[in-house]
PAZA-942206 format. One record per residue (C-alpha): y negated, x, z negated. Coordinates in steps of 0.25 Angstrom, whole numbers, padded with zeros to 4 digits, always signed. Layout:
N
YXZ...
# end
This chain:
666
-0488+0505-0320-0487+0496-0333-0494+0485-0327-0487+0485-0314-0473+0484-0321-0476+0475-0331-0483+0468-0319-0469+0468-0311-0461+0464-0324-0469+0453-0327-0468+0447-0312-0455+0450-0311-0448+0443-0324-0459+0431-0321-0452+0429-0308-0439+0430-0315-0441+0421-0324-0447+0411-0315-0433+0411-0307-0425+0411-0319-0433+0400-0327-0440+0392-0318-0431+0393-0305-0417+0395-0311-0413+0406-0301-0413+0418-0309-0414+0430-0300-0410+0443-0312-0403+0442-0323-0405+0440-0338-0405+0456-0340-0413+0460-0329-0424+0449-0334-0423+0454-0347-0424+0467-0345-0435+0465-0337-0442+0457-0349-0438+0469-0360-0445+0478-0350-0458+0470-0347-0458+0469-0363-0458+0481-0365-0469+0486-0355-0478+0474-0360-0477+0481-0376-0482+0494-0370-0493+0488-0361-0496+0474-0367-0510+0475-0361-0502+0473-0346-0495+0462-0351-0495+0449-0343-0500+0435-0351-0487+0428-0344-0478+0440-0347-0464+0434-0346-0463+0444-0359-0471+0432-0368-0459+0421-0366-0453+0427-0379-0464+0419-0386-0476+0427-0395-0481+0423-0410-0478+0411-0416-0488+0401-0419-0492+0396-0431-0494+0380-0425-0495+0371-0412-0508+0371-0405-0511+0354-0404-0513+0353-0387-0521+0341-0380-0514+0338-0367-0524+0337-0354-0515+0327-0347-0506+0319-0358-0491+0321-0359-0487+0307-0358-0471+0303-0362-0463+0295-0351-0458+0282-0350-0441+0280-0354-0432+0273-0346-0418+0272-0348-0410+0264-0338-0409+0262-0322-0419+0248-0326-0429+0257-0333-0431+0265-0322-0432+0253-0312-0444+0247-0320-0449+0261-0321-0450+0260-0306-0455+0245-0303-0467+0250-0314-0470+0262-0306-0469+0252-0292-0479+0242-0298-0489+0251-0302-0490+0260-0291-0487+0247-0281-0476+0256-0271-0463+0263-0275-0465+0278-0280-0456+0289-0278-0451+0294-0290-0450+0311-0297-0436+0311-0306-0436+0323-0316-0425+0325-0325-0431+0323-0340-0428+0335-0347-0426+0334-0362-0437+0344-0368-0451+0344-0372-0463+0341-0363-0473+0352-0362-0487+0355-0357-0490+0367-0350-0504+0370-0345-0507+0382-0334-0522+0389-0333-0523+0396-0320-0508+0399-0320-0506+0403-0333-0500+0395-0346-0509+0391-0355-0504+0380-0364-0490+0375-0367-0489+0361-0375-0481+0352-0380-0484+0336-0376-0484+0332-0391-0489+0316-0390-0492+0320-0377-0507+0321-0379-0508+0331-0388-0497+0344-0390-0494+0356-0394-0497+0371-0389-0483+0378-0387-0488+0387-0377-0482+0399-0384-0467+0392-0383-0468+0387-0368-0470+0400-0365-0458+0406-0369-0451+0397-0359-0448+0404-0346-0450+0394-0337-0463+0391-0341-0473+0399-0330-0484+0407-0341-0490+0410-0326-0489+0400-0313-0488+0405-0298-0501+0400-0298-0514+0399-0306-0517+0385-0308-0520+0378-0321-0512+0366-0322-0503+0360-0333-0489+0354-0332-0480+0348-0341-0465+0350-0343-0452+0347-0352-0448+0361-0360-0432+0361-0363-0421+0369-0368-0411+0372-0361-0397+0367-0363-0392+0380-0366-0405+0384-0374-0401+0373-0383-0387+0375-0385-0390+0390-0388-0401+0388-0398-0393+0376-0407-0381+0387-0407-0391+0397-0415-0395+0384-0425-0383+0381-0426-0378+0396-0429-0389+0396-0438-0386+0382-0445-0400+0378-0441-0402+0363-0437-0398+0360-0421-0408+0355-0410-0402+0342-0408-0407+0344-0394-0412+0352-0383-0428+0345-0381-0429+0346-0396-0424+0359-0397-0434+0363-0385-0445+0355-0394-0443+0363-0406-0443+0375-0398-0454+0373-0391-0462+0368-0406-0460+0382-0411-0471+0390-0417-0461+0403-0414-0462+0403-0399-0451+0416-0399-0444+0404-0404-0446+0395-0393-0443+0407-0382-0429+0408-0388-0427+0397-0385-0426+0397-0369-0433+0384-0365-0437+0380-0351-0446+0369-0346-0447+0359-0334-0460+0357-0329-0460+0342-0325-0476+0339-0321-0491+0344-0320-0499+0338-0330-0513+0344-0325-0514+0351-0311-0524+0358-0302-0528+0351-0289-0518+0350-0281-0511+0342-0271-0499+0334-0278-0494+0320-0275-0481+0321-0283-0473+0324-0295-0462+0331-0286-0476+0339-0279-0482+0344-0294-0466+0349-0298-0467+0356-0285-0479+0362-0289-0476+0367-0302-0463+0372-0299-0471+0380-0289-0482+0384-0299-0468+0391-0308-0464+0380-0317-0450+0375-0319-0447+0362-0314-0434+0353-0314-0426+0353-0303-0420+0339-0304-0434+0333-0302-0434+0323-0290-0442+0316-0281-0437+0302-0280-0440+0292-0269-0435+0279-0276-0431+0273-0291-0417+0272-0285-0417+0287-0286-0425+0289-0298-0412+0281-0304-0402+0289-0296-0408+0301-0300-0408+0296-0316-0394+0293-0315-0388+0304-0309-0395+0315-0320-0389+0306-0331-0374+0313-0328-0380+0325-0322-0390+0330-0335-0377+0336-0342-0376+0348-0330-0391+0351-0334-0394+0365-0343-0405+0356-0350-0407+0341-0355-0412+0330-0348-0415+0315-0356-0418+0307-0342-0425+0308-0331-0440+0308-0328-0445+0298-0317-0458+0299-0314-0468+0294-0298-0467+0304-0290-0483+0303-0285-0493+0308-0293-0503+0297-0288-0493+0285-0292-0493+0293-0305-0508+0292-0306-0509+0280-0302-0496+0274-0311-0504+0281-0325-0499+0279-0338-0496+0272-0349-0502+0276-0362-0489+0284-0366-0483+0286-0352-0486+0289-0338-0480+0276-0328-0475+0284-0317-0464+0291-0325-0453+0288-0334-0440+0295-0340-0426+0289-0338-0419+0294-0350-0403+0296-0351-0396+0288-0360-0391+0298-0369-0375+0297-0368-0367+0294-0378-0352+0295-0379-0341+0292-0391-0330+0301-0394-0321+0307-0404-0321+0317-0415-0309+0325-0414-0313+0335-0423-0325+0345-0427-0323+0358-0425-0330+0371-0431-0335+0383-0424-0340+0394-0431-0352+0401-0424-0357+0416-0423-0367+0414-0434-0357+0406-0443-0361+0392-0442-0349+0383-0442-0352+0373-0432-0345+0358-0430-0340+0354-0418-0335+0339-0414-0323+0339-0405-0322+0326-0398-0315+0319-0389-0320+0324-0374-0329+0313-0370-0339+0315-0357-0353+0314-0362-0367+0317-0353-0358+0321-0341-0349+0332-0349-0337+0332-0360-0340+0333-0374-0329+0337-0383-0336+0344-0391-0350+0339-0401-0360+0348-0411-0359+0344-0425-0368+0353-0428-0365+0354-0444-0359+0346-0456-0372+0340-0459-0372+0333-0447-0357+0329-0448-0360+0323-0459-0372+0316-0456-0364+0308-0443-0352+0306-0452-0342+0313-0443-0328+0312-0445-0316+0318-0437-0311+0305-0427-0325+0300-0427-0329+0291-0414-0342+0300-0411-0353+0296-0401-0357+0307-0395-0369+0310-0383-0374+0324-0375-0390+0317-0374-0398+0326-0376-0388+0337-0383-0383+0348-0375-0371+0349-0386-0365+0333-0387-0368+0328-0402-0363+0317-0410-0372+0303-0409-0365+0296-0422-0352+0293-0426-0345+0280-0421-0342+0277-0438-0338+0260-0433-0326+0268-0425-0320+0275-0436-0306+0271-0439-0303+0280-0453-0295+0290-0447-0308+0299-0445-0310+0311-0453-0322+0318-0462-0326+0332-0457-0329+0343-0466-0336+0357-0464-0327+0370-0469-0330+0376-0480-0325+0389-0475-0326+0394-0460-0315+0388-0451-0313+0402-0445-0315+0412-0456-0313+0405-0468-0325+0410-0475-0335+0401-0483-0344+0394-0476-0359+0393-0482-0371+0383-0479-0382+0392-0480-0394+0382-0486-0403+0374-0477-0395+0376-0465-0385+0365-0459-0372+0375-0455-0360+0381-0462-0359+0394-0458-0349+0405-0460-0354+0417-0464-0343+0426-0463-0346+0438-0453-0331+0439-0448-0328+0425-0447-0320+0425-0433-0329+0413-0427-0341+0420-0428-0336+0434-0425-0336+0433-0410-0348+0428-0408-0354+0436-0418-0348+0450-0411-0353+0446-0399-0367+0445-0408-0367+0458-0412-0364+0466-0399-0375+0458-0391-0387+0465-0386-0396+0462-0398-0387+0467-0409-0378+0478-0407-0377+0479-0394-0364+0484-0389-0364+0487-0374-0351+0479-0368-0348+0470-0379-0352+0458-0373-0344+0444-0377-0333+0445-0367-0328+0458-0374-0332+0454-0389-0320+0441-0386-0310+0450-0381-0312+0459-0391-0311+0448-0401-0300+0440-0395-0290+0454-0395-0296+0455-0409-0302+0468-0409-0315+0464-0415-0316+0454-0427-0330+0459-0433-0342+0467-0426-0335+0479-0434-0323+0479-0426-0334+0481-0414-0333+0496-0419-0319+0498-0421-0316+0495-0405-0305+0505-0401-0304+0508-0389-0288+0507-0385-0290+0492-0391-0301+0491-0382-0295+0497-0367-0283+0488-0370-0294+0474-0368-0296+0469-0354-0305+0472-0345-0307+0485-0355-0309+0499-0348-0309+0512-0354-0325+0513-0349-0329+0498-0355-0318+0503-0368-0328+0515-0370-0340+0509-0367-0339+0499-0376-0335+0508-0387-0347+0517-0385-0356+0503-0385-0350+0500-0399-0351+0515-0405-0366+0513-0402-0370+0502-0408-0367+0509-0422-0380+0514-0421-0387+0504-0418-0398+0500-0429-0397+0491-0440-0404+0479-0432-0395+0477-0422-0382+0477-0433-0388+0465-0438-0392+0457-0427-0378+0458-0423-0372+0455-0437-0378+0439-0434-0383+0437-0445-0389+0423-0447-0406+0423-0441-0406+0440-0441-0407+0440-0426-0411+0453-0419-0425+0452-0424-0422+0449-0438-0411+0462-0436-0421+0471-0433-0433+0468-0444-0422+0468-0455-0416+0481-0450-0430+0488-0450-0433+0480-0462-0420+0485-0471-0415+0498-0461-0401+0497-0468-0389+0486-0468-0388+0490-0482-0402+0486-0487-0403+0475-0478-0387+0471-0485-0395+0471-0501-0407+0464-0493-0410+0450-0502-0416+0437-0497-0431+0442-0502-0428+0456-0496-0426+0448-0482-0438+0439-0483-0447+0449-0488-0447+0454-0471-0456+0445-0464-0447+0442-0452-0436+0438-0462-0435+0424-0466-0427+0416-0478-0417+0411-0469-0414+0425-0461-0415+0431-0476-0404+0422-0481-0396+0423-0470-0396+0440-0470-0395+0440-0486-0382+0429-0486-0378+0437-0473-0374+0452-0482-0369+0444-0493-0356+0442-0488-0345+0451-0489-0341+0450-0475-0353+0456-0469-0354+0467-0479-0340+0469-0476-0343+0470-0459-0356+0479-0461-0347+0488-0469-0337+0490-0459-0349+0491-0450-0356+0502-0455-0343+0509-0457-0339+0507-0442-0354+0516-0441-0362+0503-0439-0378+0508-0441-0383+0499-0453-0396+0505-0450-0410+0502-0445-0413+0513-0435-0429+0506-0431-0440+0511-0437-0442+0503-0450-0454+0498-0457-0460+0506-0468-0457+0506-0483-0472+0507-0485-0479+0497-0496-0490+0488-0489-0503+0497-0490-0496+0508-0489-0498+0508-0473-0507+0501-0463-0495+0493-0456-0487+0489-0467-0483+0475-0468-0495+0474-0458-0493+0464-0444-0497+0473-0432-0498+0470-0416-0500+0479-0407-0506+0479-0393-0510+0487-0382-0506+0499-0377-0505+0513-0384-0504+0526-0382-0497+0533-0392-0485+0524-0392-0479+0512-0387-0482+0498-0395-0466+0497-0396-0468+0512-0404-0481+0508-0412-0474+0495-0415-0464+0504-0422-0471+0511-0430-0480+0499-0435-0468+0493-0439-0461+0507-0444-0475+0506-0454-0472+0492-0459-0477+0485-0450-0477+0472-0442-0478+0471-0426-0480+0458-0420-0484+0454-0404-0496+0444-0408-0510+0444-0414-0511+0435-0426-0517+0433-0438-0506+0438-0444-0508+0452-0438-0514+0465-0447-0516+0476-0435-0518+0472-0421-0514+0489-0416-0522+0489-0401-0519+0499-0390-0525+0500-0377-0529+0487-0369-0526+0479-0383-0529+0466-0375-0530+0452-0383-0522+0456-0395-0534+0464-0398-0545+0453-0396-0537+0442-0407-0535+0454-0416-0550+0458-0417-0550+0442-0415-0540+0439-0428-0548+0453-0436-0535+0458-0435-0536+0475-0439-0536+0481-0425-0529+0497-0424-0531+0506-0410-0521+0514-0407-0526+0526-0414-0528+0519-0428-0514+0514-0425-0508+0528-0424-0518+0534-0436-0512+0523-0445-0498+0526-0441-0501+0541-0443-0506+0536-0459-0495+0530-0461-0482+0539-0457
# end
């Protein structure tokens, strides 16, 4: 009965996933698929023997590596050729013409801006991901290329083959992921392809899932036999083998095209979710390709025609400061509007006073500005030969624009920040924060009815949540007595929940739900957590210096020990309701400060429930077999997490030693 649904489960989110990543026609919704997901997880934990290799449960990512496995490519990853202008690529073309003695049809792919992969398939099944380094030799980042969704870990059929392709981040990806450095006062990704390399270059692959990457598959680098004559033909095959392909490529018949085609993306690339640098022009034949060869760095049958990155001059009107959920006060340019890359810019990142400084910006400046690849337009260099005198120097607040209060620089980080908990700014933002499903978890308090509450200023602070009456309430649109009471029992409760999901949703800086959840167990009371020290923090192994600081600065301030008093007033839980780990000295049981993993199944409880109790004693559940790992706990059908810990010497329990131990030790 397992078998079968975790059988149906897998098929089905596979086929899901398919047409949402690869196809772009999504057939459920979000919810649904993650429901699903949460369902097949949770079958997989009590039956981990039934477990499918490409499970669509292992694109969270596993253990982190220690380093990159050097990679020797079969067939090297060669870099193109550059061309720039309409001539360029009419010599391109009279090269191509000379050496193959005819005129060749051409393919034109748009050139997305990423990084170029390798991936390589043993009778269907991935077996290697790499990275094309100096093109001869790179590196294994399997365990990241499999975290991204459109990457087939199984092919509708079961050849072995290897295909290369260009790994991105999506436009919105990247806009969402410099908001949290930004937030964080961490250092921004000056763009997209390098934010997908640094992604894709981390040792962390949970890192790299988190990141929502996709991937264009744009060739075969080695095939079985098989009848292909064209590039157009092999696209066409791997898109039917389950690889994501670009839909812009095109078969050409003549140069004249080729330049039509180059031109008319230049204006065009803007309305795209991802970035494009140029154009990829490559003969469409694979026997003219043969026969053209290469050069000793680049093949002669295909170039790349790359954009010229627009650059536009405009005005400095002012710089304006926005204040963010996490604090971080954030310079904006205001300009003149001017059209750049196809779209009006009024508006430019400045990221922070350092960087303010460094390009000498003063209100009035002449700035030249571009959107090359940048989702958000950013200042080239001032235009200093244009000043007249009448510009004016720019200086940070020393004290939030909203609020007043202070603001600090915490040390080795970029941003101001302000960290006062009921600064107006960040209040909105961080109430939708703490209702949202990870943290408190208040059904019917979504963003629409946090803004109205707000805007008729019913709430100021997440305390007010709780003082919600019910006559102010009925008296708000689209407010009935049903929703009115609904929503007042939602709140109500929430006061019990445990002490976890109060700090996830308090924001503070690095704890996310995670981090909430070890330092709940860890502490079990606001108040000892409140009189925690920096070495207190670090002394928990999840717990790092920054997070440590960040917490310890966190309950210095009056402000936040003002709002958890009104909390635990209003009948807020401050409370860990989990099981906690045992106050026992090391020695005093078998799984104190030990690292288990457990595997199999059982048949006296669930792994979820022995995973309790491991940890209720002390100790430490992780998912993988490593070095690392004292007590490898093995049910039935314990599988190959048994063989690499008999492998590693790594102490092996049965079930029944399992349960005598945890009998010694209550």
């Amino acid at each position: 009965m397992a078998q079968e649904k975790i059988d149906e489960l897998t098929n089905r989110l596979k086929k899901y996933a398919h047409q949402y990543y690869v196809l772009d026609e999504p057939v459920v919704s979000d919810a649904e698929y993650d429901k699903l997901l949460q369902e097949l997880m949770e079958l997989e934990e009590q039956h981990p023997e039934l477990k499918h290799e490409d499970s669509p449960t292992g694109r969270v990512g596993g253990e982190p590596l220690d380093q990159f496995r050097k990679v020797q490519h079969d067939v090297p990853m060669l870099s193109l050729s550059n061309v720039f202008n309409e001539e360029d690529i009419r010599d391109f073309d009279r090269r191509v013409r000379s050496g193959l003695g005819k005129t060749p049809t051409y393919s034109c792919e748009l050139k997305i801006d990423g990084l170029a992969v390798t991936l390589k398939y043993e009778e269907g099944k991935l077996v290697l991901g790499a990275t094309r380094g100096d093109g001869t030799t790179g590196e294994d980042i399997t365990h990241n290329l499999r975290t991204i969704s459109s990457i087939p870990l199984t092919l509708n059929e079961p050849v072995t083959l290897e295909v290369r392709g260009e790994a991105f981040m999506p436009k919105k990806s990247f806009e969402r992921l410099n908001k949290e450095k930004e937030e964080n006062g961490e250092a921004l990704f000056a763009n997209p392809r390098n934010a997908a390399a640094g992604s894709l270059r981390q040792l962390d692959p949970k890192i790299a899932a988190k990141r929502h990457l996709d991937i264009f598959i744009y060739s075969l680098g080695e095939y079985p036999e098989k009848e292909l004559n064209s590039h157009h033909e092999a696209l066409e095959y791997v898109s039917s083998l389950g690889f994501k392909t670009n839909r812009e490529a095109h078969h050409l018949e003549s140069i004249e095209e080729v330049i039509e085609f180059c031109e008319s993306w230049q204006d065009k690339r803007a309305d795209l979710p991802y970035e494009i640098d140029g154009i990829v022009i490559k003969v469409d034949s694979l026997e003219d390709q043969q026969q053209l060869g290469f050069t000793a760095k680049n093949p002669r049958w295909a170039t790349a025609y790359k954009f010229p990155a627009e650059e536009v001059v405009t005005t400095l009107r002012t710089i304006e400061l926005n204040v963010g959920r996490t604090g971080v006060v954030t310079p904006t340019a205001i300009l003149e509007p001017v059209t750049v890359a196809g779209s009006t810019v009024q508006r430019a990142t400045l990221h922070n006073e350092d960087i303010i400084r460094e390009q000498d910006i003063k209100i009035g400046d002449r700035l030249l500005i571009k959107k090359a690849g940048d989702v958000i337009p950013k200042v080239v260099r001032v235009l200093t030969e244009e000043r007249t005198g009448d510009e004016e120097d720019f200086h940070m607040p020393t004290h939030c624009p909203e609020c007043e209060s202070e603001l600090v620089r915490i040390e080795g980080e970029v941003a101001l920040r302000c960290v006062n908990p009921k600064c107006p700014a960040q209040l909105r933002e961080g109430l939708i924060h703490f209702v949202s499903r990870n943290a408190m978890n208040i059904d019917g308090l979504g963003e629409r009815v946090i803004t109205q509450l707000f805007e008729h200023k019913l709430i100021e602070d997440v305390a007010d949540l709780y003082r919600l009456k019910r006559e102010e309430l009925l008296e708000l649109e689209r407010m009935g007595e049903k929703s009115v009471d609904n929503l007042l029992e939602a709140i109500h409760v929430t006061k019990e929940n445990s002490l976890e999901k109060l700090l996830f949703g308090l924001g503070i800086r690095y704890v996310g739900s995670k981090a909430a959840t070890t330092l709940a167990m860890h502490f079990g009371t606001m108040d000892a957590l409140k009189k925690a020290s920096v070495e207190d923090l670090t002394a928990i192994e999840e717990i790092g210096e920054k997070m440590a600081d960040a917490i310890a600065t966190y309950f210095t301030h009056d402000e936040v020990l003002e709002l958890l008093d009104e909390l635990e007033a209003l009948g807020i839980n401050m409370e860990y309701k989990g099981p906690r780990p045992s106050q026992v000295q090391e020695g005093d049981s078998p799984f104190a400060g030990k690292t288990f993993v457990l595997t199999g199944s059982m048949e006296e409880m669930t792994r979820t429930e022995a995973k309790k109790e491991v940890e209720l004693l002390g100790g430490k559940v992780t998912s993988s077999v490593t070095k690392k790992t004292d007590v490898l706990i093995a049910g039935e059908k314990a599988g190959s997490k048994l063989s690499k810990a008999e492998e590693l010497e790594i102490e092996v329990w049965n079930e029944a030693a399992f349960l005598e131990k945890l009998s010694e030790s209550k």
